[in-house]
GUPA-50654 format. One line per 10 residues: number of its first residue (from 1); their letters; for each residue x, y, z of C-alpha. Coordinates in pm, whole numbers. Layout:
NUM) a) X,Y,Z ~ ...
END
This chain:
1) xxxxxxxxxx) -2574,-2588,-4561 ~ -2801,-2316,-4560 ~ -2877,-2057,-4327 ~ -3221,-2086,-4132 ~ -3388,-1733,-4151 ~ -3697,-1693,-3962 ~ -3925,-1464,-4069 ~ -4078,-1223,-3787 ~ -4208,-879,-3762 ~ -4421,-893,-3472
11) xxxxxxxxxx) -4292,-715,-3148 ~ -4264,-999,-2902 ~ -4541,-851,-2652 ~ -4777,-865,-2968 ~ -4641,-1210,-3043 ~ -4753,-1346,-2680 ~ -5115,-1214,-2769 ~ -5161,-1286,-3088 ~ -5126,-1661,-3148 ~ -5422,-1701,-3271
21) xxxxxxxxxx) -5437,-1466,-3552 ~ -5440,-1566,-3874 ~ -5135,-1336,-3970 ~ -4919,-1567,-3710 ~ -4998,-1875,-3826 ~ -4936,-1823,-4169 ~ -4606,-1669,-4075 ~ -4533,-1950,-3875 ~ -4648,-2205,-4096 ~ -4352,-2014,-4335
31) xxxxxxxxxx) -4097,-2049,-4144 ~ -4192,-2405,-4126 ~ -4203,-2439,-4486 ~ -3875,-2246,-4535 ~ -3688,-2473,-4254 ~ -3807,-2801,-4481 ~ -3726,-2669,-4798 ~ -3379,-2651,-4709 ~ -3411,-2985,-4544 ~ -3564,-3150,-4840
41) xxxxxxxxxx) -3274,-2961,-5056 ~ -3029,-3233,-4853 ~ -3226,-3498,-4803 ~ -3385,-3529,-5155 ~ -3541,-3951,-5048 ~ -3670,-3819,-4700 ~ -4059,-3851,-4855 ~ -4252,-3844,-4457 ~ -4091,-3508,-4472 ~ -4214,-3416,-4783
51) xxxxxxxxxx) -4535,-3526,-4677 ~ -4563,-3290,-4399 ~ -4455,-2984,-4627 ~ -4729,-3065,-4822 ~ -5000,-3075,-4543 ~ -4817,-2743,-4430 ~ -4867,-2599,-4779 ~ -5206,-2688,-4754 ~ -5285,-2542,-4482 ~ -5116,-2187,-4557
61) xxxxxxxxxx) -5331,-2226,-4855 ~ -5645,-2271,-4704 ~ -5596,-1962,-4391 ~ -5485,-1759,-4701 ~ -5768,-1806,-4857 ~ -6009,-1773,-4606 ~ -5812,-1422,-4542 ~ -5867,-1315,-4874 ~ -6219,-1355,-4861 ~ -6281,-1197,-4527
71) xxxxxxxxxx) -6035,-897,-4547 ~ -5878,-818,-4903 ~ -5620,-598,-4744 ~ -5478,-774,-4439 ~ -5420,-1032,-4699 ~ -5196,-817,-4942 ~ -5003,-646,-4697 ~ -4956,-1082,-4559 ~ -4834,-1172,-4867 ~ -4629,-839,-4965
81) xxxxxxx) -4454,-910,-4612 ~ -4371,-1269,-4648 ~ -4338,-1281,-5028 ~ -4576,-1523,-5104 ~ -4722,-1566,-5458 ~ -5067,-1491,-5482 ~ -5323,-1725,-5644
END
């Protein structure tokens, strides 16, 4: 079994006003990705779980991308944080 680490490094009063920014939701959408990829790891036939990593994936992908073009360096210090590849 593997241990579920969430990744966070937003103070919790930022965290209640900040939903919405982009930086969140990617993070979020990490954890998300992290908590199936260990699921996945056990449950290797579980394919409608599979199926939502991917449209998780995808939509990482598309925020990050959209961050990239808007503001180059928000997106590298995202990425640096939550060591993400980058495209």
């Amino acid at each position: 079994m593997t241990k579920n680490v969430l990744i966070s490094f937003f103070p919790e009063k930022e965290k209640r006003e900040s939903k919405g920014s982009i930086e969140f939701q990617v993070t979020s959408f990490t954890n998300k990705v992290q908590k199936l990829t260990a699921h996945l790891q056990l449950h290797k036939e579980d394919f409608s779980s599979e199926r939502g990593l991917q449209k998780i994936l995808g939509k990482r992908k598309r925020l990050l991308t959209y961050l990239s073009k808007k503001d180059r360096v928000r997106y590298k210090n995202l990425i640096s944080e939550l060591n993400i590849r980058e495209r």
